[in-house]
C-alpha positions as CSV (number, residue, x, y, z in Angstrom):
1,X,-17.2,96.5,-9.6
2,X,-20.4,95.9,-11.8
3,X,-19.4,99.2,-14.0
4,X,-15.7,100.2,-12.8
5,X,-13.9,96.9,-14.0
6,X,-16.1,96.7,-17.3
7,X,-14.4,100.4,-18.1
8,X,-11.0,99.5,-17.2
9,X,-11.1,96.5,-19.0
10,X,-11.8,99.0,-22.3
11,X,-9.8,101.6,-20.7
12,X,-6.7,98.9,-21.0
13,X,-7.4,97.4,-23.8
14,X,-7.3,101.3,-25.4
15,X,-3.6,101.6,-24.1
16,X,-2.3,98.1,-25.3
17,X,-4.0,98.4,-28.3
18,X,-4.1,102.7,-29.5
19,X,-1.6,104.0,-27.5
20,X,1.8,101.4,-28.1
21,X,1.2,99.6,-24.1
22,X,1.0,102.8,-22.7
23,X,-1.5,104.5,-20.2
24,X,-3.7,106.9,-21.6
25,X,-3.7,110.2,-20.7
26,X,-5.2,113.4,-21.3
27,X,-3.6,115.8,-24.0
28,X,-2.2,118.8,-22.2
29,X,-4.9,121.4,-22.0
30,X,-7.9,118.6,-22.7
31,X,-10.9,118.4,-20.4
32,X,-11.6,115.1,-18.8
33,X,-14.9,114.9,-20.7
34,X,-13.5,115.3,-23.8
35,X,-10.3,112.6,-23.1
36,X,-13.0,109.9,-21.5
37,X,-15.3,111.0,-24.9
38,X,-12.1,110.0,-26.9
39,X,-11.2,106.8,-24.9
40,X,-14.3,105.5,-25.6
41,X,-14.7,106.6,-29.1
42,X,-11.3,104.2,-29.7
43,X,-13.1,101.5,-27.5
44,X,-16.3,101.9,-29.5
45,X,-14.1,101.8,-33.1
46,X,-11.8,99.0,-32.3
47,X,-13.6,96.8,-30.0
48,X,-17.0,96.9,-31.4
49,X,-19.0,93.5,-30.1
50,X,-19.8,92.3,-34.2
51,X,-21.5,89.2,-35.2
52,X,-18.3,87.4,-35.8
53,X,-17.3,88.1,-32.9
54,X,-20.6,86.7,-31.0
55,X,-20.2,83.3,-33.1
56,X,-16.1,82.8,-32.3
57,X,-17.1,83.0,-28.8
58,X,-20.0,81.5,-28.1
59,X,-19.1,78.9,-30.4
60,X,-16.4,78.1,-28.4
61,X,-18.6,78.0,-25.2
62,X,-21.0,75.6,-26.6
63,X,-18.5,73.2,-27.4
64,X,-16.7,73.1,-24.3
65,X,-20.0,72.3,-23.3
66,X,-21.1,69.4,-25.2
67,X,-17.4,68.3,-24.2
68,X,-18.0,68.8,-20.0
69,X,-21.3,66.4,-21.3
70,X,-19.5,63.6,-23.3
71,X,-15.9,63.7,-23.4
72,X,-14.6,60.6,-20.9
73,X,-14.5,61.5,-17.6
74,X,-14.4,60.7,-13.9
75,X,-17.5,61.1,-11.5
76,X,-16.5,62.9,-8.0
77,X,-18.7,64.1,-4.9
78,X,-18.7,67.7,-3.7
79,X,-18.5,68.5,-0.3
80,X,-21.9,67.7,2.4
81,X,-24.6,70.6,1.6
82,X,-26.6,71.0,4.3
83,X,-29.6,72.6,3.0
84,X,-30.1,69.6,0.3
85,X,-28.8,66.6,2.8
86,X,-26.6,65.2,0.6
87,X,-23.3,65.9,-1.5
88,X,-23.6,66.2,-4.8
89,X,-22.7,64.2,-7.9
90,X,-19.8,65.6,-10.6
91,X,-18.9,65.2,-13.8
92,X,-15.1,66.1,-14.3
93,X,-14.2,65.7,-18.4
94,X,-11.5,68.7,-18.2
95,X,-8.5,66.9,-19.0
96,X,-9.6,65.3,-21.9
97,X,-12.0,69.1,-22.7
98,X,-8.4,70.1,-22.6
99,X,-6.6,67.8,-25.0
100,X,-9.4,68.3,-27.7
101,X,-9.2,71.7,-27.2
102,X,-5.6,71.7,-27.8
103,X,-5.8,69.1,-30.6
104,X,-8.6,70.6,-32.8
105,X,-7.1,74.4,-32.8
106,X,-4.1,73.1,-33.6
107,X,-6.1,71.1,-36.7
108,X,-7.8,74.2,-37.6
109,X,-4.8,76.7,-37.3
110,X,-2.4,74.2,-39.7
111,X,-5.7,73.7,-42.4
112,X,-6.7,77.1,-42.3
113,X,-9.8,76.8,-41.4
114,X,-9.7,79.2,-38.6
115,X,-6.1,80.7,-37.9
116,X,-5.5,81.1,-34.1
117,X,-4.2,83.9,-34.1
118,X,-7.7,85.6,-35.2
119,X,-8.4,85.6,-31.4
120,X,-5.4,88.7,-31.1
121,X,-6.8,90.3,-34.4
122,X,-10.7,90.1,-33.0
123,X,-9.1,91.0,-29.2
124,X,-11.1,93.9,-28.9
125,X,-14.5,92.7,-30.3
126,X,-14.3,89.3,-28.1
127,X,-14.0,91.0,-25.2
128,X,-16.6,93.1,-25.8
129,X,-18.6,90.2,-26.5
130,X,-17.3,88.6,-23.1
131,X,-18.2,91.7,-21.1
132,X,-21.8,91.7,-22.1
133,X,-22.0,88.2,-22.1
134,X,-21.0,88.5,-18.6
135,X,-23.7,90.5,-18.1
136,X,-26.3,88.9,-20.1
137,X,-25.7,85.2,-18.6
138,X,-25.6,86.9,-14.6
139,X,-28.9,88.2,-15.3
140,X,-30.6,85.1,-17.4
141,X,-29.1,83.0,-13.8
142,X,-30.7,85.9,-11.0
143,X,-33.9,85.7,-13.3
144,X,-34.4,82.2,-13.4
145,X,-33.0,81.2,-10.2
146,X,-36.1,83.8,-8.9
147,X,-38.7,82.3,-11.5
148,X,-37.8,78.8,-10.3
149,X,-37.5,79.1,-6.5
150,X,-34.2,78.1,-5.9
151,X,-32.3,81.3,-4.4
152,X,-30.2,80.6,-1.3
153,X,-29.1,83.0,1.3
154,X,-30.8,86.1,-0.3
155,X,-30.4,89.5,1.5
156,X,-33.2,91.2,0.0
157,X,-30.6,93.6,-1.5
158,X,-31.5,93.0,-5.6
159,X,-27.7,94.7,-5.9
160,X,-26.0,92.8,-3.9
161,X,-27.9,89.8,-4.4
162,X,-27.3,89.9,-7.8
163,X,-23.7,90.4,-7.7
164,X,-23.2,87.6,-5.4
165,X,-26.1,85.3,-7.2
166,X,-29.0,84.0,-6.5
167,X,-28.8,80.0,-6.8
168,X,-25.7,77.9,-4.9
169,X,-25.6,74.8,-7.8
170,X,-27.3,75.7,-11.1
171,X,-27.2,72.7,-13.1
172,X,-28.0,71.9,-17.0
173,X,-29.3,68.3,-18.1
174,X,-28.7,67.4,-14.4
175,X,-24.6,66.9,-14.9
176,X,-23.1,70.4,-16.2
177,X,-22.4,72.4,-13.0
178,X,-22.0,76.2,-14.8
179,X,-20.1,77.4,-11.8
180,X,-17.1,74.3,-12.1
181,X,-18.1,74.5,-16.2
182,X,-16.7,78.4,-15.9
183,X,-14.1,78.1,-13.7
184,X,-12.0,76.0,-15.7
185,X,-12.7,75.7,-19.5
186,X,-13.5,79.2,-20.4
187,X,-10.6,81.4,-18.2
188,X,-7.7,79.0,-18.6
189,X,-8.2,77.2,-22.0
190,X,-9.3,81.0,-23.6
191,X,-5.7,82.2,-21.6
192,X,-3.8,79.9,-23.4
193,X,-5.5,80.1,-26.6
194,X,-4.6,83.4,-26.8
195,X,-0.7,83.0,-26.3
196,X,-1.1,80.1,-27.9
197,X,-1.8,82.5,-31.4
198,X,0.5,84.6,-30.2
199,X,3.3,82.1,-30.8
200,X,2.3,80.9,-34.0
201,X,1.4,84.2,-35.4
202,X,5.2,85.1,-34.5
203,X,6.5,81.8,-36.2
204,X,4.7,83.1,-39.4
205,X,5.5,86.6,-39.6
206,X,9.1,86.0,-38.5
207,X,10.3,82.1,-38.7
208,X,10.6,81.5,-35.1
209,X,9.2,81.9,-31.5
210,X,11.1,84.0,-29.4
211,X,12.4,82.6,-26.3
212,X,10.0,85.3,-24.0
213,X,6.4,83.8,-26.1
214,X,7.7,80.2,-25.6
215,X,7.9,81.2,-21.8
216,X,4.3,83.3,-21.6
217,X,2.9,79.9,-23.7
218,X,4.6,77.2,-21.2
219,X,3.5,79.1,-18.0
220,X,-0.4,79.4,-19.6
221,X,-0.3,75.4,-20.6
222,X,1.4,74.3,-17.7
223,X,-1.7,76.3,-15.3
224,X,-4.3,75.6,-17.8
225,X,-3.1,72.0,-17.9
226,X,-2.9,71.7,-14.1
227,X,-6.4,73.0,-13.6
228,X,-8.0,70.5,-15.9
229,X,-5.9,67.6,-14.6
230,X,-7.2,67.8,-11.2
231,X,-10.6,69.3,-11.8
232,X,-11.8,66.4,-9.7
233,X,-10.2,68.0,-6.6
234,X,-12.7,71.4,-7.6
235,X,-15.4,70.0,-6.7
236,X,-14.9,70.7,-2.3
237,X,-12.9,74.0,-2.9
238,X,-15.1,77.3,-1.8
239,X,-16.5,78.0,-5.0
240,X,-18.0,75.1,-5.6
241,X,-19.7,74.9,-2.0
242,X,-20.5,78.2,-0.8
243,X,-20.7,80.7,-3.6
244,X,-23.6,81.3,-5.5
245,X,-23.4,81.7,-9.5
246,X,-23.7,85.1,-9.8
247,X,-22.2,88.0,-11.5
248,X,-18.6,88.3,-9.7
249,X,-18.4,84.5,-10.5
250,X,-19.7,84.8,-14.0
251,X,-18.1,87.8,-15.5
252,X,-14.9,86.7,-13.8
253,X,-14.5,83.5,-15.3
254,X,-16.1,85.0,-18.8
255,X,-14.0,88.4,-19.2
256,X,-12.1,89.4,-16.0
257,X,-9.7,86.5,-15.9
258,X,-9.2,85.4,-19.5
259,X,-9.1,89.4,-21.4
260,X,-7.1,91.1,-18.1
261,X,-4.4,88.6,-17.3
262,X,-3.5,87.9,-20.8
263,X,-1.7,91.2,-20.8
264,X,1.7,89.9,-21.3
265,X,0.6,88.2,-24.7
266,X,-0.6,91.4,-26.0
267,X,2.3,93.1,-25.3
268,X,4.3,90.2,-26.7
269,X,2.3,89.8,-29.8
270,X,2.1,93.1,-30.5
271,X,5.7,94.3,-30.2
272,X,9.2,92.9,-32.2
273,X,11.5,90.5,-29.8
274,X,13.9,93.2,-29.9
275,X,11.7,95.5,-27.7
276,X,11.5,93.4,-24.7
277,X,14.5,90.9,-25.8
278,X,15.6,89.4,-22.2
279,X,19.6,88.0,-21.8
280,X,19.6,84.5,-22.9
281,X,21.2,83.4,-19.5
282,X,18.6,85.2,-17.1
283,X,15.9,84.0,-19.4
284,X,17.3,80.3,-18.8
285,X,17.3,80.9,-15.1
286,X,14.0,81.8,-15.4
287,X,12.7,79.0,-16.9
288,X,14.1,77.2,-14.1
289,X,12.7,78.8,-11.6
290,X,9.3,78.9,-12.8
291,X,9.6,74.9,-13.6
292,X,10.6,75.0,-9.8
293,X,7.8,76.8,-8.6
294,X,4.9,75.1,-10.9
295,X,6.3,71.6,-8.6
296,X,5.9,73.0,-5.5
297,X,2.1,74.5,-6.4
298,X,1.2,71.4,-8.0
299,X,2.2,69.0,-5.6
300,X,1.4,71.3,-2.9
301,X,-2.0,71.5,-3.9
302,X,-1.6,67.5,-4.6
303,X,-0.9,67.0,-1.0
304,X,-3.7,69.0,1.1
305,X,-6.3,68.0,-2.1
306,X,-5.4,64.0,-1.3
307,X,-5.2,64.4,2.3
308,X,-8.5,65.5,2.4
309,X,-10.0,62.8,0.0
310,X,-7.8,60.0,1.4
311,X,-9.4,60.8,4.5
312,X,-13.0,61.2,2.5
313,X,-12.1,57.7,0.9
314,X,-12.8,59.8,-2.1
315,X,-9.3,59.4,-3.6
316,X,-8.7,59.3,-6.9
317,X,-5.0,57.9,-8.2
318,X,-5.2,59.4,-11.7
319,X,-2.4,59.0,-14.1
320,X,-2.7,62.2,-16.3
321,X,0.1,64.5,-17.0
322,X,2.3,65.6,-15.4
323,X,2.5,63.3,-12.4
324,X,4.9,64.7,-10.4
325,X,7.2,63.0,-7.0
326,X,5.9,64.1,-3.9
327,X,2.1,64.4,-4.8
328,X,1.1,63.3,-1.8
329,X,2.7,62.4,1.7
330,X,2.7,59.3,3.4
331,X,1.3,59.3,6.8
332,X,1.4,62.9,7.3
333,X,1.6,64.6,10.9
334,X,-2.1,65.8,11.7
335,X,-3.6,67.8,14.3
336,X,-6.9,66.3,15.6
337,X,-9.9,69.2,15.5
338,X,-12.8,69.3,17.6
339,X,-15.4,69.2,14.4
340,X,-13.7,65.8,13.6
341,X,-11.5,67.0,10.9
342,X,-7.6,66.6,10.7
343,X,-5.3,69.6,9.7
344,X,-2.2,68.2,7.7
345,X,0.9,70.1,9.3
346,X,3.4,68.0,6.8
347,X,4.8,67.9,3.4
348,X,4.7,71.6,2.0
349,X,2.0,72.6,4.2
350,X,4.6,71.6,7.0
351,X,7.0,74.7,5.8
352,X,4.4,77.2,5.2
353,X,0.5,77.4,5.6
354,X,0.0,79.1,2.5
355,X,2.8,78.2,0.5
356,X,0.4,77.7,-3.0
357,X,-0.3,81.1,-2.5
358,X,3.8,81.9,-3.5
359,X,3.9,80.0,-6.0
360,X,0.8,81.8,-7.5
361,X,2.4,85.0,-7.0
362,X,5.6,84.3,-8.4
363,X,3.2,83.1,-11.5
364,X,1.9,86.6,-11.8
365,X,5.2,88.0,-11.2
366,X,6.4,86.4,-14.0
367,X,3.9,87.0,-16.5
368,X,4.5,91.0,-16.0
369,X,8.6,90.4,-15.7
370,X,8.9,88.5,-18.9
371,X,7.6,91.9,-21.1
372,X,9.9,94.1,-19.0
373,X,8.7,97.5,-17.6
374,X,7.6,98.9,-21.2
375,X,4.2,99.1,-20.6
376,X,2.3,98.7,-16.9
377,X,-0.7,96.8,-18.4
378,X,1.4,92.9,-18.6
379,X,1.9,94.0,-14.9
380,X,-1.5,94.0,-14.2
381,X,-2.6,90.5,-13.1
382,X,0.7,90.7,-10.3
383,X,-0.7,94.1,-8.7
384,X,-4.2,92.6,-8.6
385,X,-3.7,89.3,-7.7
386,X,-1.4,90.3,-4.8
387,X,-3.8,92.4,-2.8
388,X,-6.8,89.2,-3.9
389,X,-4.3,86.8,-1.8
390,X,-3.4,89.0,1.1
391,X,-7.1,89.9,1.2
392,X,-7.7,86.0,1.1
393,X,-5.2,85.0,3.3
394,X,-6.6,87.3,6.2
395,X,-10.2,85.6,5.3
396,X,-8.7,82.1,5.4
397,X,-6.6,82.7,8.8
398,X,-10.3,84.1,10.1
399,X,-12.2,81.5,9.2
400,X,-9.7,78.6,9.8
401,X,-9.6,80.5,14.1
402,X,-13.0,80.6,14.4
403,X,-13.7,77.0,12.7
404,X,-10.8,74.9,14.6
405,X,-10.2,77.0,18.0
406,X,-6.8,75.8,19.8
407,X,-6.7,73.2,16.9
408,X,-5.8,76.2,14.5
409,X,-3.8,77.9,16.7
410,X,-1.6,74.7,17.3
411,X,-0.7,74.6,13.5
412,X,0.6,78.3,13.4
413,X,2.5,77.8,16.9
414,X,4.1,74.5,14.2
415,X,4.2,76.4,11.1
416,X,4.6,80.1,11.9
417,X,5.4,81.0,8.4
418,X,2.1,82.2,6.1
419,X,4.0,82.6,2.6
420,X,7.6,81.5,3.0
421,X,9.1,78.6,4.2
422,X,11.7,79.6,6.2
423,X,10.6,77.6,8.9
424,X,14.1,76.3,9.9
425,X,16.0,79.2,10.1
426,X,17.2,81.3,12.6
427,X,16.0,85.3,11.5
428,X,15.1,87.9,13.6
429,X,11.7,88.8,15.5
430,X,11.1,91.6,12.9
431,X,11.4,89.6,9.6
432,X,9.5,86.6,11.3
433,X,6.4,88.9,12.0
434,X,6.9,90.1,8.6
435,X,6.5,86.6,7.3
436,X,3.9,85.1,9.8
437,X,1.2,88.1,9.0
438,X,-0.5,86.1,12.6
């Protein structure tokens, strides 16, 4: 992982970028040494880490920084740690990090200060810089989570350990949590940013913004947009609780997330509307159905994040955009647990248990679709991301058995369905098993 997804990362970027979207492969009669020589001769030439590319970056990280610090904000408590006795405090600024992110590229694209689209001219060299940085800022974390004495659940394995991280909360100036700092601000905003240029770029070059970029740019605003709008509702999620900050945290949120799914724009940015031109009608339909799918993941995720802190008294009623009907269900239907926790068997989560996980895949699924079947790289993010849900759904249905016994089992005998909510109709015992993966 530490080596392999570093090299793809170049290994794609040489195919998007050298070889038109398509894979490379070795000449006919060419050694393997000497094609992997090549590939990384084209890696080295066109995606060369330079100092501009440093200070674009790292630029940007700093000031989503000093905006987690001082932008207005609401103050939230994660989830009960039990090796501190106590929850701790949060900061969440995302939505308005968000709108001045928005806002102030938009201010420096139109007074040319700094045109967007540099960030798909400098691709190559920013993620280079990403990549190291991923590895630079996993091992200053390891090194001083050692050197300070705050490592937690260490296995001795330095490997291992330092993949996973060594410290559960690092903290700067006592308020910036790096771990809900990362997750958010640098993947989604940088996502965005990047189609974002993409769209203008293509307004430039050819007087308007083809109808495939204007979907790429609303599916990256409306996610990036949704994740800094409830950032509150982070702070109990897995992440922010149980993993440590190290280098699969770090180098995803830095590089994996932002440079690999952002595919789609490259391919869109860097080929004419008339390669990958979609029927105006399907394309239509498609908007649709995405717009229908983004309200069932928000206010899914709405409804089992405010059942939880309703039941907390944490609950936050927030008015930032878009608020959507059916947020959050009245008096839900619960099941009572035996650690003194209820499980919300209503509202979405009434149809199917892991119905957010659809809609995500449908999101992938669309970000790959809307290219076309030109080049395999814009399908990238829907291949990975749907073995990372299966793989998490099997952890989540293991976990959820072993924490609420019969409790757990009660929910699946009431919602049998895993992915789709076909709850109410009458199918056959072999698509049912299909559907219920139980």
């Amino acid at each position: 992982m530490m080596v392999g997804f570093p090299v793809l990362m170049w290994y794609m970027y040489v195919g998007a970028i050298c070889y038109d979207g398509a894979l490379p492969l070795p000449a006919a009669g060419q050694s393997l040494p000497s094609f992997a020589a090549h590939v990384a001769s084209l890696a080295y030439t066109h995606a060369f880490p330079h100092a501009k590319a440093w200070a674009i970056y790292w630029t940007f990280l700093v000031l989503e920084g000093l905006g987690y610090l001082y932008l207005p904000g609401v103050y939230g408590k994660g989830k009960y740690l039990p090796h501190l006795g106590a929850q701790l405090p949060y900061y969440c600024s995302g939505i308005w990090s968000w709108y001045i992110t928005v806002g102030a590229a938009l201010a420096l694209h139109v007074s040319g200060v700094f045109k967007l689209y540099t960030l798909l001219d400098e691709f190559g060299p920013l993620m280079s810089v990403a990549i190291l940085s991923g590895f630079l800022v996993a091992a200053a974390a390891y090194v001083s989570a050692v050197a300070r004495g705050a490592q937690h659940r260490m296995t001795g394995n330095v490997v291992y350990d330092f993949f996973m991280g060594a410290e559960l909360n690092p903290r700067l100036l006592g308020w910036l949590d790096f771990k809900m700092f990362f997750e958010v601000r640098i993947p989604w905003y940088t996502l965005f940013l990047l189609s974002l240029g993409a769209a203008l770029r293509q307004y430039e070059e050819l007087g308007y913004v083809s109808g495939e970029v204007c979907f790429i740019l609303m599916a990256h605003a409306l996610y990036a947009n949704a994740c800094a709008k409830g950032e509150e509702l982070i702070i109990t999620s897995w992440d922010m609780y149980y993993e440590k900050w190290g280098f699969m945290l770090i180098f995803w949120n830095l590089a994996g997330v932002p440079l690999t799914y952002c595919h789609c724009t490259i391919y869109l940015a860097n080929h004419h509307p008339s390669e990958y031109r979609w029927n105006r009608a399907v394309l239509a339909v498609w908007f649709a159905a995405y717009l229908f799918a983004y309200w069932v993941w928000d206010t899914g995720n709405s409804q089992k994040n405010m059942f939880r802190a309703m039941e907390r008294g944490t609950a936050l009623n927030r008015k930032t955009f878009p608020q959507l009907p059916w947020k959050y269900v009245k008096n839900p239907q619960v099941i009572r647990t035996k650690t003194g926790d209820n499980i919300m068997c209503d509202g979405w989560y009434g149809m199917a248990r892991k119905i957010h996980y659809t809609c995500d895949w449908f999101f992938a699924f669309s970000w790959g679709l809307i290219t076309g079947f030109n080049s395999p790289f814009p399908w990238f993010y829907s291949v990975f991301f749907t073995a990372m849900i299966i793989h998490r759904a099997k952890r989540d249905i293991e976990r959820c058995r072993e924490r609420y016994g019969e409790a757990w089992k009660e929910y699946e005998r009431r919602v049998p369905y895993l992915f789709i909510p076909v709850s109410h109709c009458d199918i056959g015992d072999g698509l049912d098993s299909c559907l219920t993966l139980s």
